[in-house]
N, CA and C atoms as an extended XYZ file, in Angstrom:
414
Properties=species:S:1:pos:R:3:atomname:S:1:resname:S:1:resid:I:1 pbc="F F F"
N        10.247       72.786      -56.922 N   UNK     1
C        11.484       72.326      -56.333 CA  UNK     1
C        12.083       73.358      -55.413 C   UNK     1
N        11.050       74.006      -54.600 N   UNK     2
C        11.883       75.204      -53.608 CA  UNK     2
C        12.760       74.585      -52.401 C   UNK     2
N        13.952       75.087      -52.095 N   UNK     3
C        14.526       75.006      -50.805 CA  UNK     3
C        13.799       75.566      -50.206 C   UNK     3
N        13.764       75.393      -48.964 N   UNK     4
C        13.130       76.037      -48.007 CA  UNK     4
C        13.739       76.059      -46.896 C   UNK     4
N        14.140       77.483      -46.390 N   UNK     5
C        14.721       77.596      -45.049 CA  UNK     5
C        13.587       78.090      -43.844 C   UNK     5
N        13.393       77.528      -42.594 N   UNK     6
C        12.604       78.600      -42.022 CA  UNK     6
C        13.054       78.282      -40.578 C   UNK     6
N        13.495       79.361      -39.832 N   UNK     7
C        14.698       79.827      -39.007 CA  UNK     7
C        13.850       80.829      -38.310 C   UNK     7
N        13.594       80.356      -36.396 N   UNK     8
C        12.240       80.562      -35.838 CA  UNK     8
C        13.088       80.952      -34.512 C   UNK     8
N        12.236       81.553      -33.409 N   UNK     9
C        12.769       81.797      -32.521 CA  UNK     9
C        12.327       80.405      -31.599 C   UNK     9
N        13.127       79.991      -30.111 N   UNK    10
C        12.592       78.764      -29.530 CA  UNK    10
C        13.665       78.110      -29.558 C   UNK    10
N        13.340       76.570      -28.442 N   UNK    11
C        14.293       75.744      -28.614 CA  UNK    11
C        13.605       74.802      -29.401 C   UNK    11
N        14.793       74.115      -30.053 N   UNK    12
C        14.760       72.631      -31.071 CA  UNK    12
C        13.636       72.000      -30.451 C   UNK    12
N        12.527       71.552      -31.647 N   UNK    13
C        11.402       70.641      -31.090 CA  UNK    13
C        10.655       70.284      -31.975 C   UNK    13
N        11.452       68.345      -32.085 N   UNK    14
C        11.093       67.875      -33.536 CA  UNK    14
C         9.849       67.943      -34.087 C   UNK    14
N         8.898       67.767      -33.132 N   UNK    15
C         7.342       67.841      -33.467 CA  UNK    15
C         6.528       68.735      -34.258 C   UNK    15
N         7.609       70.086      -33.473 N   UNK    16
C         6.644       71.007      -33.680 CA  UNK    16
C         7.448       71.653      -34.975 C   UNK    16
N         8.513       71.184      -35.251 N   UNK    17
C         9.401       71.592      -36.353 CA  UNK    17
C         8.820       70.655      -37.760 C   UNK    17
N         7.928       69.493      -37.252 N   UNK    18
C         7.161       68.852      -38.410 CA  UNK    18
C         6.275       69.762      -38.949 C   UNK    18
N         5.401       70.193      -37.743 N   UNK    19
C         4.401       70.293      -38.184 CA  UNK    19
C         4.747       72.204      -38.781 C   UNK    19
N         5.932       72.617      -38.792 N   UNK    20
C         6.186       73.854      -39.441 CA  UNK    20
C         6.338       73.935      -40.846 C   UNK    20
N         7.221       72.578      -40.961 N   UNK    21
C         7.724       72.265      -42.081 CA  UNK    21
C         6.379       72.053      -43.051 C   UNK    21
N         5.490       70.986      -42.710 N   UNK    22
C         4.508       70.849      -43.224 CA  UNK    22
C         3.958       72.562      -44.029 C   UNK    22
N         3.357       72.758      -42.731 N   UNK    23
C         2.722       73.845      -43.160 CA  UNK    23
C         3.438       75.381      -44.343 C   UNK    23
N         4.713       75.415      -44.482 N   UNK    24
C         4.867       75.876      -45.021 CA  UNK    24
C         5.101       75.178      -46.641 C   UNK    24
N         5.537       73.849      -46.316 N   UNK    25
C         4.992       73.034      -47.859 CA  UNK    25
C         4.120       73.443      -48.438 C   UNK    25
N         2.927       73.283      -47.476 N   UNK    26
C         1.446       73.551      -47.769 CA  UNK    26
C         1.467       74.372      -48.460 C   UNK    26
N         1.821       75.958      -47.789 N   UNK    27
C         1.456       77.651      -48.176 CA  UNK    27
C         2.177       77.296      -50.014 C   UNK    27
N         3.015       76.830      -50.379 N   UNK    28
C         4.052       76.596      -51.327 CA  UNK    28
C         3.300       76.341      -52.357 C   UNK    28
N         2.842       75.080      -51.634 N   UNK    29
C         1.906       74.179      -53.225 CA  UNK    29
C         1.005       74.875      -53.351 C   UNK    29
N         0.196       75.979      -52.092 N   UNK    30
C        -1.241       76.057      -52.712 CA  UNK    30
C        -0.812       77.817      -53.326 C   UNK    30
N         0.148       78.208      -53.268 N   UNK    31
C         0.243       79.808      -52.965 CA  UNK    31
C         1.204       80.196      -54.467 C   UNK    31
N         2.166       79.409      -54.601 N   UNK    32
C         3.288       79.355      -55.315 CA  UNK    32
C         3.136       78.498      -56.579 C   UNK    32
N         2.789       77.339      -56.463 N   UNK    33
C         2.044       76.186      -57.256 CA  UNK    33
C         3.466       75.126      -57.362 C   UNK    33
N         3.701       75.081      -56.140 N   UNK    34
C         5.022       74.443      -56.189 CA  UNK    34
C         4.759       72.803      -55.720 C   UNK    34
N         5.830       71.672      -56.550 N   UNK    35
C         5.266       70.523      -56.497 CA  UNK    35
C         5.687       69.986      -54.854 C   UNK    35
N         4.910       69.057      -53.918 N   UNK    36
C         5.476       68.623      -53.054 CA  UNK    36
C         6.586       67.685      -53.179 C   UNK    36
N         6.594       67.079      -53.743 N   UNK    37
C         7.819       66.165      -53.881 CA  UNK    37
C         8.145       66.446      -54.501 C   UNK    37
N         8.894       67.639      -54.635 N   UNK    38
C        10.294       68.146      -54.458 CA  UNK    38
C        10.616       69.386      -53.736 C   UNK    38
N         9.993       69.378      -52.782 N   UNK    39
C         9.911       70.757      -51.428 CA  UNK    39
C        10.410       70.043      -50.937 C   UNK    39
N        11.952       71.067      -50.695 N   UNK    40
C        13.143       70.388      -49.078 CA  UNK    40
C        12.643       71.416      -48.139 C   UNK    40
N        12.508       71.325      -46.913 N   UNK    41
C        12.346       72.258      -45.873 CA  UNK    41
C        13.612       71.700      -44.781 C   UNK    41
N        14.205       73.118      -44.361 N   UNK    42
C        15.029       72.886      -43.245 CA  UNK    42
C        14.015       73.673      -42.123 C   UNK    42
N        14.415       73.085      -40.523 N   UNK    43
C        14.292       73.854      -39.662 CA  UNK    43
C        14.662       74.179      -38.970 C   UNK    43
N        15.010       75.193      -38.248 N   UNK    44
C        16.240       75.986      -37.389 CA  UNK    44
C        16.099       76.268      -35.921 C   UNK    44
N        16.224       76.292      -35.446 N   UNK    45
C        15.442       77.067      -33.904 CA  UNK    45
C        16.718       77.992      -33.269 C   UNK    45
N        16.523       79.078      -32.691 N   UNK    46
C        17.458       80.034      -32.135 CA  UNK    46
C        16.533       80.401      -30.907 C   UNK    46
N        17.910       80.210      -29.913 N   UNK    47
C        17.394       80.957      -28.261 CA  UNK    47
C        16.931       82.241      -28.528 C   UNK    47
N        15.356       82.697      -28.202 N   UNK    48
C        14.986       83.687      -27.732 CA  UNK    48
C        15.661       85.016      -27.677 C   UNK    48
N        17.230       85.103      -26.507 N   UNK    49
C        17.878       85.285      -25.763 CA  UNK    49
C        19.133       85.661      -26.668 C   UNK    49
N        18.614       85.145      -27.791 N   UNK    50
C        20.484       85.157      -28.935 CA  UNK    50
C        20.110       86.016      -30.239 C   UNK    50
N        18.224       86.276      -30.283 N   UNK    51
C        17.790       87.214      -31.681 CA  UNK    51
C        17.680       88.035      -31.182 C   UNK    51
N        17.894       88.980      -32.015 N   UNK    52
C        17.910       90.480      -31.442 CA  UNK    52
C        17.305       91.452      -32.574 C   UNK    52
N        16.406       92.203      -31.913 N   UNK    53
C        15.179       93.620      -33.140 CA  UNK    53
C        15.962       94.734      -32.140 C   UNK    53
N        16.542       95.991      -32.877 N   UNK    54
C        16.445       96.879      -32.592 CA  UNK    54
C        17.062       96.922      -31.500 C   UNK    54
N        17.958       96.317      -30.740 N   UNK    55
C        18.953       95.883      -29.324 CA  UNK    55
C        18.336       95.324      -28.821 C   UNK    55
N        17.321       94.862      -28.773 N   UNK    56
C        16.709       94.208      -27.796 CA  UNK    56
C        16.097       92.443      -27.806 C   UNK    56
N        16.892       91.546      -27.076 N   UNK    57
C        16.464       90.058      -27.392 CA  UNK    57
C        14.982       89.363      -27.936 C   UNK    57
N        14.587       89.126      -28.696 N   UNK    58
C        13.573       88.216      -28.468 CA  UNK    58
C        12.470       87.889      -26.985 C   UNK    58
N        13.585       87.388      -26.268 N   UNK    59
C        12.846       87.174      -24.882 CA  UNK    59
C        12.771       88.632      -24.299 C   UNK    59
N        13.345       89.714      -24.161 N   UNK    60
C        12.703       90.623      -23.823 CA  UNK    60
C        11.636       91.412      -24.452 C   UNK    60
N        11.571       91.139      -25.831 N   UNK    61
C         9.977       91.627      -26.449 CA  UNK    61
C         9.247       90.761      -25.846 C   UNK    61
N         9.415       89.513      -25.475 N   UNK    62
C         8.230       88.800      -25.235 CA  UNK    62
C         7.346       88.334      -26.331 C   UNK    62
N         7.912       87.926      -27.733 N   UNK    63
C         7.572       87.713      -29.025 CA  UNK    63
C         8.246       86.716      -29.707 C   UNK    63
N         7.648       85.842      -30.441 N   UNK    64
C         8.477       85.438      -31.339 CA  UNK    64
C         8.726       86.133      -32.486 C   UNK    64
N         9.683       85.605      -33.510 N   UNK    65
C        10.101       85.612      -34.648 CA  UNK    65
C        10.487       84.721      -35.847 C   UNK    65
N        10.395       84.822      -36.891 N   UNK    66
C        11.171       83.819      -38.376 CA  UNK    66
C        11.509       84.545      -39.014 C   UNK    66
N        11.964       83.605      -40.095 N   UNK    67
C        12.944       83.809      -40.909 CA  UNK    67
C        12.606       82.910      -42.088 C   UNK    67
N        11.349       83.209      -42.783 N   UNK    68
C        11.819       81.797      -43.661 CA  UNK    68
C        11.735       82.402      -45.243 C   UNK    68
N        12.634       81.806      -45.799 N   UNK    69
C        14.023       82.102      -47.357 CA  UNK    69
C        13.603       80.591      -47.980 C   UNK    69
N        12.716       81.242      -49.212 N   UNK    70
C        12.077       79.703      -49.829 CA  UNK    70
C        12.725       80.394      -51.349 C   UNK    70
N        13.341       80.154      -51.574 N   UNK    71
C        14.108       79.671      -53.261 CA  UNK    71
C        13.953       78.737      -54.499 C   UNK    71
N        13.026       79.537      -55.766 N   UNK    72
C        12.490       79.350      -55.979 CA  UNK    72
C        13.140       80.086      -57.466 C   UNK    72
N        12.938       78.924      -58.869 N   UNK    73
C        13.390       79.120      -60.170 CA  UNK    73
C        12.746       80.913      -60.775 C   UNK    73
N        13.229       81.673      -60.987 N   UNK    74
C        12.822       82.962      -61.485 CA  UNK    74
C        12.060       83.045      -62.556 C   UNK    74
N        10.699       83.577      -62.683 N   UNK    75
C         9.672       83.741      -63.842 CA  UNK    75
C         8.448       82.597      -63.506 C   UNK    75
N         8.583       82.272      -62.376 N   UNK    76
C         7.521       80.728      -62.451 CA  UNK    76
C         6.692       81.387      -61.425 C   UNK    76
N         6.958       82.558      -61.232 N   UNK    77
C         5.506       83.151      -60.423 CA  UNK    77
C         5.274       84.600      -60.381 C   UNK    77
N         4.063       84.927      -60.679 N   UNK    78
C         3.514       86.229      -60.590 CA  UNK    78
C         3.635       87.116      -59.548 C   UNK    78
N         3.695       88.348      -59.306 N   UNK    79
C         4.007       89.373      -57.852 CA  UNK    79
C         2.766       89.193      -57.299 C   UNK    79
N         1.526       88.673      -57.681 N   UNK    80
C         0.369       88.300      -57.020 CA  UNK    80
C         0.535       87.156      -56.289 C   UNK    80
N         0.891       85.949      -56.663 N   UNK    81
C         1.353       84.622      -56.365 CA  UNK    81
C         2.314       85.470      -55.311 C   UNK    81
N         3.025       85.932      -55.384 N   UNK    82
C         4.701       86.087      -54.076 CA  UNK    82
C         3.738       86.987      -53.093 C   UNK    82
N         3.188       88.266      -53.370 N   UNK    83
C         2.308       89.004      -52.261 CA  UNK    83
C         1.252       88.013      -51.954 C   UNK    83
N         0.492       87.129      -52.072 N   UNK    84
C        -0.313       86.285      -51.354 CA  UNK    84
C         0.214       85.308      -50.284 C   UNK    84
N         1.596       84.565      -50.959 N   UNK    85
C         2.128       83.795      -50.362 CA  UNK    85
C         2.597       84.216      -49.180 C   UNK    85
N         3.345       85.882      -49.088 N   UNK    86
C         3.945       86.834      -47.558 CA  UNK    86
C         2.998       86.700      -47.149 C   UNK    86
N         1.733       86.928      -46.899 N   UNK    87
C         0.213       87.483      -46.313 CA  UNK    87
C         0.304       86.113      -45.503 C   UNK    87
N         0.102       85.083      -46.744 N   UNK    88
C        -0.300       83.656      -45.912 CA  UNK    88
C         0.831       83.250      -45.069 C   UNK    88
N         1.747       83.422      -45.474 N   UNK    89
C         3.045       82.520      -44.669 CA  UNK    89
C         3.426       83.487      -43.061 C   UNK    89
N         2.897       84.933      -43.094 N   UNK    90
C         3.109       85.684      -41.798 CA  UNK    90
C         1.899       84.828      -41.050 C   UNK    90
N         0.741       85.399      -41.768 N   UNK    91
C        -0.716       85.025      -40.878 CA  UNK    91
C        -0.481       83.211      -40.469 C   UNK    91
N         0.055       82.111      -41.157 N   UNK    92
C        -0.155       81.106      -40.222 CA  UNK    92
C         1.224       80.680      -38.862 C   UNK    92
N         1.754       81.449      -39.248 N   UNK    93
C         3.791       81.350      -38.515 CA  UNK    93
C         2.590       82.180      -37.286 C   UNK    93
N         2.430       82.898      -37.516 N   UNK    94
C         1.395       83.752      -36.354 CA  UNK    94
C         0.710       82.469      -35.842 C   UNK    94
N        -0.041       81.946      -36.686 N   UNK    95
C        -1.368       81.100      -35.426 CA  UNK    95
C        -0.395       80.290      -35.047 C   UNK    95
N         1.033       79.350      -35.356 N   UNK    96
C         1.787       78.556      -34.955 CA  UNK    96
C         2.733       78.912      -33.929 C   UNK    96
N         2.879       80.022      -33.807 N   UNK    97
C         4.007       80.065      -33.164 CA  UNK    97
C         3.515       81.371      -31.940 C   UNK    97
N         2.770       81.514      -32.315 N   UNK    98
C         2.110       83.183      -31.139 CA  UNK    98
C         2.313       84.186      -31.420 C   UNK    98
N         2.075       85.625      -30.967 N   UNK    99
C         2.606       86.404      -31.226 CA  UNK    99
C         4.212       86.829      -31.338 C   UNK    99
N         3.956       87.664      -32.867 N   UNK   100
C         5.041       87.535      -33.613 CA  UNK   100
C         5.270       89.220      -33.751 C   UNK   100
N         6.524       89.056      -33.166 N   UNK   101
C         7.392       90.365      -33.961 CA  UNK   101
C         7.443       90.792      -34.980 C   UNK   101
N         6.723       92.013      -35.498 N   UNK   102
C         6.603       92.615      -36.790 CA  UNK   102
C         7.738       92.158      -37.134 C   UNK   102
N         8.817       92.518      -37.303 N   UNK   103
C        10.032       91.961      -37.950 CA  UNK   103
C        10.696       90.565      -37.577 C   UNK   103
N         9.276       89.919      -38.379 N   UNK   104
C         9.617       88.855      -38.668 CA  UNK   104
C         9.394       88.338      -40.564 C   UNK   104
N        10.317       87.765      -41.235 N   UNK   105
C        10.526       87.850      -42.536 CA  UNK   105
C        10.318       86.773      -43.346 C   UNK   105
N         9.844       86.820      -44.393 N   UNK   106
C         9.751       85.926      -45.591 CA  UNK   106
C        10.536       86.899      -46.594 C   UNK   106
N        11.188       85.816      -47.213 N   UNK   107
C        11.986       86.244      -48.509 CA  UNK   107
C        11.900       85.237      -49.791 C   UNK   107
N        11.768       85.359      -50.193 N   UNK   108
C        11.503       84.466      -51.956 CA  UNK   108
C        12.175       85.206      -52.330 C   UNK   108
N        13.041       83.814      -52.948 N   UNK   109
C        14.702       84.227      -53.685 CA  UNK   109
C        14.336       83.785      -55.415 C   UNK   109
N        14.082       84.908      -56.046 N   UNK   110
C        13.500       83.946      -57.490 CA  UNK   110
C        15.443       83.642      -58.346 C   UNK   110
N        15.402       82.401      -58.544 N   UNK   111
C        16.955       82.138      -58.598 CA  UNK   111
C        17.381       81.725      -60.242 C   UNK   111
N        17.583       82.248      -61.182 N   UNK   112
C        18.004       81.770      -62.786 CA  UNK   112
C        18.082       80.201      -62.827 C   UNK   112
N        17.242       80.025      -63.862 N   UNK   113
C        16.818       78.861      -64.522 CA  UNK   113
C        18.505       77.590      -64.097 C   UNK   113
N        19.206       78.304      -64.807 N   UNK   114
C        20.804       78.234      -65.299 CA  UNK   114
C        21.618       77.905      -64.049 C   UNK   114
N        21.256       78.451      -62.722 N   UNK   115
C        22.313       78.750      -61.351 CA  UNK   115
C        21.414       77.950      -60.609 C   UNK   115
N        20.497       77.202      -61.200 N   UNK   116
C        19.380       76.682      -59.519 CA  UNK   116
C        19.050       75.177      -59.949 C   UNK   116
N        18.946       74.382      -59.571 N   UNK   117
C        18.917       72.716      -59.635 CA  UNK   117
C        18.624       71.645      -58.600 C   UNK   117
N        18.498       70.600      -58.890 N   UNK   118
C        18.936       69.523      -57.865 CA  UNK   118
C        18.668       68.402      -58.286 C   UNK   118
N        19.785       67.036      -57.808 N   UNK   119
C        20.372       65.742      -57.933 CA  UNK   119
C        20.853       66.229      -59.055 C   UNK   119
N        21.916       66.789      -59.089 N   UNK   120
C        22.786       67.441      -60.286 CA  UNK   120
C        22.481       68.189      -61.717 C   UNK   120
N        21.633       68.835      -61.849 N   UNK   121
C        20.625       68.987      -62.956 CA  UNK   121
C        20.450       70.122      -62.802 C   UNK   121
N        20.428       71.275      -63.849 N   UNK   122
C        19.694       72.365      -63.638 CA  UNK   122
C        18.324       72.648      -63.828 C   UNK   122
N        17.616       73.583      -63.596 N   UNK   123
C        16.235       73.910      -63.484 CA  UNK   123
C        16.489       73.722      -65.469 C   UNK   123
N        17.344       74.580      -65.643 N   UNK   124
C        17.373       74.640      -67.637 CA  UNK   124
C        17.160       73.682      -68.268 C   UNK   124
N        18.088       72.491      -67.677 N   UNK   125
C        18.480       71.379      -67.930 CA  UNK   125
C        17.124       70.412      -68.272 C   UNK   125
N        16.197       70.799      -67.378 N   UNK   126
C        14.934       70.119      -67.231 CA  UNK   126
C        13.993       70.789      -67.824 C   UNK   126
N        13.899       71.907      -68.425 N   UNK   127
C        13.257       72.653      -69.007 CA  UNK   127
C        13.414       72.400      -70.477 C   UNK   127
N        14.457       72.532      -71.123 N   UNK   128
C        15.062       72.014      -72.394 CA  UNK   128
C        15.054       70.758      -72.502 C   UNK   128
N        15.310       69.504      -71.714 N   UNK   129
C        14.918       67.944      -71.896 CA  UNK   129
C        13.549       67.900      -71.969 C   UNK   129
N        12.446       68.282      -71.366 N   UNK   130
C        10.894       68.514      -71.566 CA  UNK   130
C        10.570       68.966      -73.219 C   UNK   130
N        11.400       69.832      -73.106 N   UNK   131
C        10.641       70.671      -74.239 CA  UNK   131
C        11.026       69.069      -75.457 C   UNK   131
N        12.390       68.566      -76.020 N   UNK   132
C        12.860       67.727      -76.633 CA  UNK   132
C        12.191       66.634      -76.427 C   UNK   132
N        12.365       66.070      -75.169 N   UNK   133
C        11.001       64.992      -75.511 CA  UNK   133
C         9.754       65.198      -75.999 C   UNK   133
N         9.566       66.532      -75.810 N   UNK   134
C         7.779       66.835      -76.023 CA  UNK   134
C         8.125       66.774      -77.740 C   UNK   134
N         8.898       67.646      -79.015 N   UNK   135
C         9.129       67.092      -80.110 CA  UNK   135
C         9.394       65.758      -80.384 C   UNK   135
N        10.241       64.969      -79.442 N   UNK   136
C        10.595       63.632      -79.998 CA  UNK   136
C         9.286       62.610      -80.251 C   UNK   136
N         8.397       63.143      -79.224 N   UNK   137
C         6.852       62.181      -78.675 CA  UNK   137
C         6.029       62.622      -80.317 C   UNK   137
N         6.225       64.205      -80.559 N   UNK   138
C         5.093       64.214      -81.637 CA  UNK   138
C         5.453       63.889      -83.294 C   UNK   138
């Protein structure tokens, strides 16, 4: 059930904002072991001209950049699982988008069971109803 933010240099372009979205689903389910249906992805686009490394715009490196902040229940993945997933999620933002500004970022937010949810429910909430049905069934 990760949010997913991923916040790119460029203008707005629904197509190619599918096929971002996609692909970082992808990296999710196969990297993270995260279910697709329930991966939200947002996508962002910022002028070139308006990011800035070190004083200097985007369009004057002549590079792109991201930003993508995938949030994600705490303890449901290994530092192997999170270091594979950075590796994969730089290397394909690279073949998608071109050359990329070293400082460009992935962040995995691992977020308490208790503080993280959705359609009103906590991650706990669903963790503890599982477990209770799983006694009620045997």
């Amino acid at each position: 059930m990760p949010m997913i933010t991923l916040t790119l240099s460029g203008n707005p372009d629904p197509e190619r904002s599918a096929r971002l979205a996609q692909a970082v689903a992808d990296l999710t389910q196969r990297h993270l072991r995260k279910d697709p249906a329930v991966t939200a992805v947002a996508v962002a686009a910022i002028d070139p001209a308006r990011w800035f490394i070190a004083g200097r715009s985007l369009a004057a490196w002549e590079r792109a950049a991201f930003w993508l902040d995938v949030k994600v229940t705490a303890g449901t993945n290994t530092k192997g699982e999170l270091a594979a997933f950075q590796e994969a999620a730089f290397a394909a933002l690279e073949r998608l988008l071109g050359p990329l500004h070293p400082e460009s970022y992935v962040l995995v937010h691992e977020v308490p069971a208790a503080a993280y949810g959705y359609g009103g429910l906590t991650q706990e909430h669903r963790f503890v109803a599982s477990r209770l049905a799983r006694a009620d069934a045997a």
